[in-house]
C-alpha positions, 0 to 999 in steps of 0.5 A: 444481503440478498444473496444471505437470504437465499443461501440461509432459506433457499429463496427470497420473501422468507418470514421472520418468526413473530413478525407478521407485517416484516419478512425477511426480504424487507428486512434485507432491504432495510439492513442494506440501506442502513448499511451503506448509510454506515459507510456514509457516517463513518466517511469511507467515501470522504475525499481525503481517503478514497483511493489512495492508502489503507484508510479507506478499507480500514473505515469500511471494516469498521463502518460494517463492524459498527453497523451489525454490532447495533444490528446485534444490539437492537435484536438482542433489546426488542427479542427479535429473532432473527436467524443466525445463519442469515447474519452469519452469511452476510457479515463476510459475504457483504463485507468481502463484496463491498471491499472488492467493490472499492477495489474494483472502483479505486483500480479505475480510478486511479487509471484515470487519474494517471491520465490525467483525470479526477484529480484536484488542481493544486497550490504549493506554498513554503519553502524551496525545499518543501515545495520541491520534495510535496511536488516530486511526490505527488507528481510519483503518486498521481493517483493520489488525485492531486495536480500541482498547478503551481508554486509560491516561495514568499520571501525566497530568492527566485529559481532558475529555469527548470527548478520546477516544471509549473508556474512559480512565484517568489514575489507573492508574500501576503495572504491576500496575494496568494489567495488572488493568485490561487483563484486565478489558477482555478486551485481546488487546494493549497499546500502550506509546506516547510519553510512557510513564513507566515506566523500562526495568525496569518495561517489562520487567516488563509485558512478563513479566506479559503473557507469562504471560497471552497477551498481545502487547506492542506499542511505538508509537515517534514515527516517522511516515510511515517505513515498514520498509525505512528502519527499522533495528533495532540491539541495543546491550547489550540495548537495541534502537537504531531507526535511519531512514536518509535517504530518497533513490532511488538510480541503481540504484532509479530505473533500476528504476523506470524500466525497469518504468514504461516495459515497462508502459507499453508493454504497456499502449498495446498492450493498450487500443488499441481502447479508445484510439480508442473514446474518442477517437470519442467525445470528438470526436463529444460536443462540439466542440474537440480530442480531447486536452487538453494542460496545463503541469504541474511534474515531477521537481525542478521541470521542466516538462512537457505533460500530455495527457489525454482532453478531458472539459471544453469548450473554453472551461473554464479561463475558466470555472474563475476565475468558478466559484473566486471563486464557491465561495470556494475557497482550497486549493491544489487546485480541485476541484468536485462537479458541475463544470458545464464537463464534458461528458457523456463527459467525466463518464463518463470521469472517474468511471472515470479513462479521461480518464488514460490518455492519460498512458502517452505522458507516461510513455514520454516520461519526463515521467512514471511509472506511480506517484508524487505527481499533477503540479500546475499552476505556479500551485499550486505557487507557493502550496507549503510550503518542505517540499512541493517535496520531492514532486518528487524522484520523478518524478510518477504516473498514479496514487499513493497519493492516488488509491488513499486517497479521492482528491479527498474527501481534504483538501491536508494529508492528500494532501501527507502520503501524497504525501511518505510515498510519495516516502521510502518508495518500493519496486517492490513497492509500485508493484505494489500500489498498481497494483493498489489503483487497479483496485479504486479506479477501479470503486468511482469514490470521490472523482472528479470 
């Protein structure tokens, strides 16, 4: 706000026209406040959301939209005449530092939370099943800030050794008893999950005696992949009825996607040209053969396309690659090797970095491709598909994606296919956005390319 005032006047203490007793400094301290109260209401720092997700950047977007729509408001209604340009400046200027801020802050946090630090003690209760599949997620996602501390299974037949890594207990089948046994473990949160056996009033009940001693009650539902905006709540005489719509990118969506694609590809081209034709140099002088490798690969419901990519293999390395398979026994879908011979030396270098992509904007100014969505794979891979992994081409594929932002080739088929599909039913601008911004931080790490 600050920083609005001075580039609107050229300096600070600025008066406001018709005002004599309010410049515009004061009144920069005042939006502030009122400002970081905003974010306050609308419960962008609430617990449930802060780190982990989209939610939190989403309430932040709509806390200040909010806020400097009342601003509008109140100066239209009382005729105050406030600058234009001094509003102008601090709506992106503030709101782009606020979000870097939280960026900068759920970073660190979540580097302490993989630590082991920050993060809330918790109790599983339901089924075996459940248990397990709550428990291997939140250990996957230790940023989220939950710990599962241990495990109740009422009514189920105990586990062998090693079923989970944390206490459990099969004998506890009342709402007292798990309540005891969550106050003895110093438990911040219980999680009910599917195969629970307890009636609604006695879900009702826990939820009191938690109530009375600080402590959240969390229901896991048997909904995988399927994230938020495709939830919807219902209460039906006090029964909340969860409905998941079916997931589909409407023209409207797929006009934005395209449009943003096609602006940031743009901007991008310009922007990296000089590093464009560094590269370019350099594959030429490093090995013999083109500058630009150009590969059949399957796109949007199953058309084909050329991808380019900078060279970073020599020349002969798909008749290379048939001998190399054979020899590793390699059976996924997916060939890759550590150590792959066929790379050149800057062929390596550009890989690790995932600059041998970039030449991937073309694709995307083309319509070939977009800037975020399921890797393309070659005909031959996509022969071997699952009847349920076609469903991959009903977006667009991607520069980069969830894949790439989660382990990208240390991950395994299944677990690619998973995020990959999670990706194309749960599809948001705003998570175009954030996983753009998680490929920065993958890409310097270099984790799993090759």
């Amino acid at each position: 706000m600050l920083m609005a005032e001075f580039l609107r006047f050229g300096g600070l203490g600025a008066r406001i026209v018709g005002m004599d007793v309010l410049n515009y400094t004061a009144l920069t301290v005042f939006l502030a406040a009122g400002w970081v109260v905003t974010l306050a209401i609308v419960g962008s720092r609430d617990i449930k959301v802060f780190g982990v997700g989209a939610e939190e950047y989403k309430r932040v977007l709509k806390g200040t939209l909010y806020f400097f729509g009342a601003v509008a408001i109140v100066s239209y209604v009382t005729r105050t005449d406030t600058a234009r340009g001094y509003v102008a400046v601090a709506l992106p200027v503030g709101l782009l530092a606020v979000l870097l801020g939280r960026f900068a802050v759920r970073t660190w946090v979540a580097r302490q939370r993989a630590k082991g630090r920050y993060r809330r003690r918790m109790l599983l209760v339901g089924g075996p099943g459940g248990v397990a599949h709550v428990h291997g997620v939140l250990v996957s996602e230790a940023g989220s800030g939950y710990e599962p501390v241990a495990a109740v299974m009422p009514g189920y037949r105990p586990r062998g050794e090693g079923f989970l890594p944390i206490p459990s207990r099969t004998d506890l089948s009342t709402i007292g008893e798990i309540v005891d046994f969550a106050v003895d473990n110093q438990v911040e949160a219980i999680t009910l999950t599917s195969g629970d056996p307890f009636p609604p009033h006695d879900v009702r009940r826990l939820g009191w005696e938690l109530q009375e001693r600080g402590i959240s009650l969390i229901m896991a539902p048997a909904l995988v992949d399927v994230a938020g905006p495709r939830i919807h709540m219902q209460p039906l005489a006090g029964m909340p009825l969860i409905h998941v719509s079916t997931p589909r990118l409407s023209r409207g969506k797929a006009a934005t996607k395209r449009a943003f694609d096609v602006l940031a590809a743009g901007v991008g081209i310009v922007l990296i040209s000089p590093l464009l034709l560094g590269v370019a140099l350099a594959v030429r002088l490093d090995s013999p053969g083109p500058i630009l490798f150009r590969q059949e690969r399957v796109g949007l419901h199953g058309r084909r396309f050329t991808m380019l990519k900078f060279r970073s293999m020599v020349p002969d390395a798909e008749r290379i690659k048939s001998a190399l398979s054979s020899d590793s026994g390699d059976a996924n879908v997916l060939f890759k090797m550590k150590d792959d011979p066929r790379i050149t030396r800057v062929g390596r270098f550009i890989r690790r970095t995932s600059i041998d992509e970039l030449p991937q904007l073309i694709n995307v100014l083309r319509g070939d491709m977009s800037l975020v969505g399921p890797r393309p794979h070659l005909p031959h891979e996509v022969e071997q598909y699952e009847d349920y992994v076609h469903r991959r081409f009903q977006v667009q594929p991607g520069i980069t994606g969830l894949w790439q932002v989660s382990g990208r080739s240390d991950l395994s088929w299944e677990d690619a296919v998973r995020l990959d599909l999670y990706y194309v039913e749960n599809w948001s601008l705003l998570g175009d956005i954030v996983i753009l911004g998680r490929t920065v931080r993958a890409v310097t790490a270099a984790d799993g390319a090759y």
